[in-house]
C-alpha positions as CSV (number, residue, x, y, z in Angstrom):
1,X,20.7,11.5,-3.3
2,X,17.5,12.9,-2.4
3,X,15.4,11.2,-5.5
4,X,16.9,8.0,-4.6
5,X,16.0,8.1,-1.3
6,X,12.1,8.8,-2.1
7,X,11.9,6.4,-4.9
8,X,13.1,3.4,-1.9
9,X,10.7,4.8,0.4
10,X,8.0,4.4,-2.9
11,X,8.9,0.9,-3.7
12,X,8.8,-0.1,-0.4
13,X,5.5,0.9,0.5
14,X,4.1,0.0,-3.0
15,X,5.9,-3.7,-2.5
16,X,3.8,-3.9,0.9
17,X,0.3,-1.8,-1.0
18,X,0.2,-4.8,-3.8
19,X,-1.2,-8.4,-3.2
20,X,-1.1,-7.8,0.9
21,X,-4.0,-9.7,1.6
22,X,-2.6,-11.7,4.3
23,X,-0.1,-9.0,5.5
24,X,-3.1,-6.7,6.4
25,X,-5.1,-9.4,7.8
26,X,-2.1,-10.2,9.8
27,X,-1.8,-6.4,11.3
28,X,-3.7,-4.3,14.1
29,X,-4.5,-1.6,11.8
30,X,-3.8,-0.4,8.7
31,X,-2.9,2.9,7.0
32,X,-3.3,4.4,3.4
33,X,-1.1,6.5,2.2
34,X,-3.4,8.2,-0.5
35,X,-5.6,9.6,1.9
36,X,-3.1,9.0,5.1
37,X,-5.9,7.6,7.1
38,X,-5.3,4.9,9.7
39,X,-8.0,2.2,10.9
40,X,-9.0,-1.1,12.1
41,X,-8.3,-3.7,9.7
42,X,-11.9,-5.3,10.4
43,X,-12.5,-2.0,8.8
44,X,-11.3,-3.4,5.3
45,X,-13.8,-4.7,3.0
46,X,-13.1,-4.3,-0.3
47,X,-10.4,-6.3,-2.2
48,X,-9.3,-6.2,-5.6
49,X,-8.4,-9.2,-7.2
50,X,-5.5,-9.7,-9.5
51,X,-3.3,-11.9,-11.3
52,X,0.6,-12.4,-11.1
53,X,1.2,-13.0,-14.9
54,X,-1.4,-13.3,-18.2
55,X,-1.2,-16.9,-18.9
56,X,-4.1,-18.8,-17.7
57,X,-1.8,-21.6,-16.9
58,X,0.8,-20.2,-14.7
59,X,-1.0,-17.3,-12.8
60,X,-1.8,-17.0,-9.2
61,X,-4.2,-14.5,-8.1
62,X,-2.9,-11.7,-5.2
63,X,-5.6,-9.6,-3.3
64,X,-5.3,-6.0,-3.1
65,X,-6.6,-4.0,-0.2
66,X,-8.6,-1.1,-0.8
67,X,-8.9,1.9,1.9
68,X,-12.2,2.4,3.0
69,X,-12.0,6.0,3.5
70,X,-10.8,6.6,0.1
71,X,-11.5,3.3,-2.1
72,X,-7.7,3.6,-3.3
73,X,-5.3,0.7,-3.4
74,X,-2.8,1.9,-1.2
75,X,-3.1,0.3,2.1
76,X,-0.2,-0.7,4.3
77,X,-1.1,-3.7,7.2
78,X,0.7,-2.3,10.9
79,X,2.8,-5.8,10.4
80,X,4.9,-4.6,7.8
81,X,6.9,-2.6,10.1
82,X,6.4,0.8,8.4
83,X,3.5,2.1,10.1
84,X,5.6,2.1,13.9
85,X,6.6,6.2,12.4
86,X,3.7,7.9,13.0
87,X,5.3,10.6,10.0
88,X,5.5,7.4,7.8
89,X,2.2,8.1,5.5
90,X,2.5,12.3,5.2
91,X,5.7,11.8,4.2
92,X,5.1,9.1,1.9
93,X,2.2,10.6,0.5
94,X,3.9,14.4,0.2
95,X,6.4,12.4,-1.8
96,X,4.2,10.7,-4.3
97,X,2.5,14.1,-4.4
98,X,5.2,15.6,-5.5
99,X,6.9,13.3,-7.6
100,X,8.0,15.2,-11.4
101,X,6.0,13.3,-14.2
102,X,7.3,11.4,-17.1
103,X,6.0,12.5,-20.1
């Protein structure tokens, strides 16, 4: 019950982490949950730029927010919702921490 538990908390942040350009610009602030910092989001600068699908033809490129602090891209915008729990990004990242690896 447990594992199923912290692999919806994963996907849910990672849903709101990915192509969340206008989502962060939309929030107050913004947290990572790599580093578990929390900051302005004039404070993010750094965007990585991806593509939905390989083909040229039918792709539609998504910006990334990276954390300043940390560079990773793993930044939640306030507007999402999941930041209102203060213990959201400790607990997320001591989860993702701690996740067994697939070998």
């Amino acid at each position: 019950m447990k594992q199923s538990a912290d692999a919806k908390l994963v996907a849910e942040a990672v849903a709101h982490s990915v192509g969340n350009r206008r989502e962060v610009e939309a929030s107050k602030y913004a947290g990572c949950f790599s580093c578990c910092a929390t900051f302005d989001v004039s404070e993010v600068r750094e965007w990585l730029d991806e593509w939905t699908v390989p083909e040229k033809q039918n792709r539609v490129r998504r910006w990334t927010a990276r954390c300043p602090r940390c560079s990773a891209p793993t930044i939640i915008g306030s507007s999402s919702g999941l930041l209102d729990d203060q213990g959201y990004l400790p607990i997320l990242h001591h989860v993702i921490k701690h996740q067994p690896t697939v070998q």
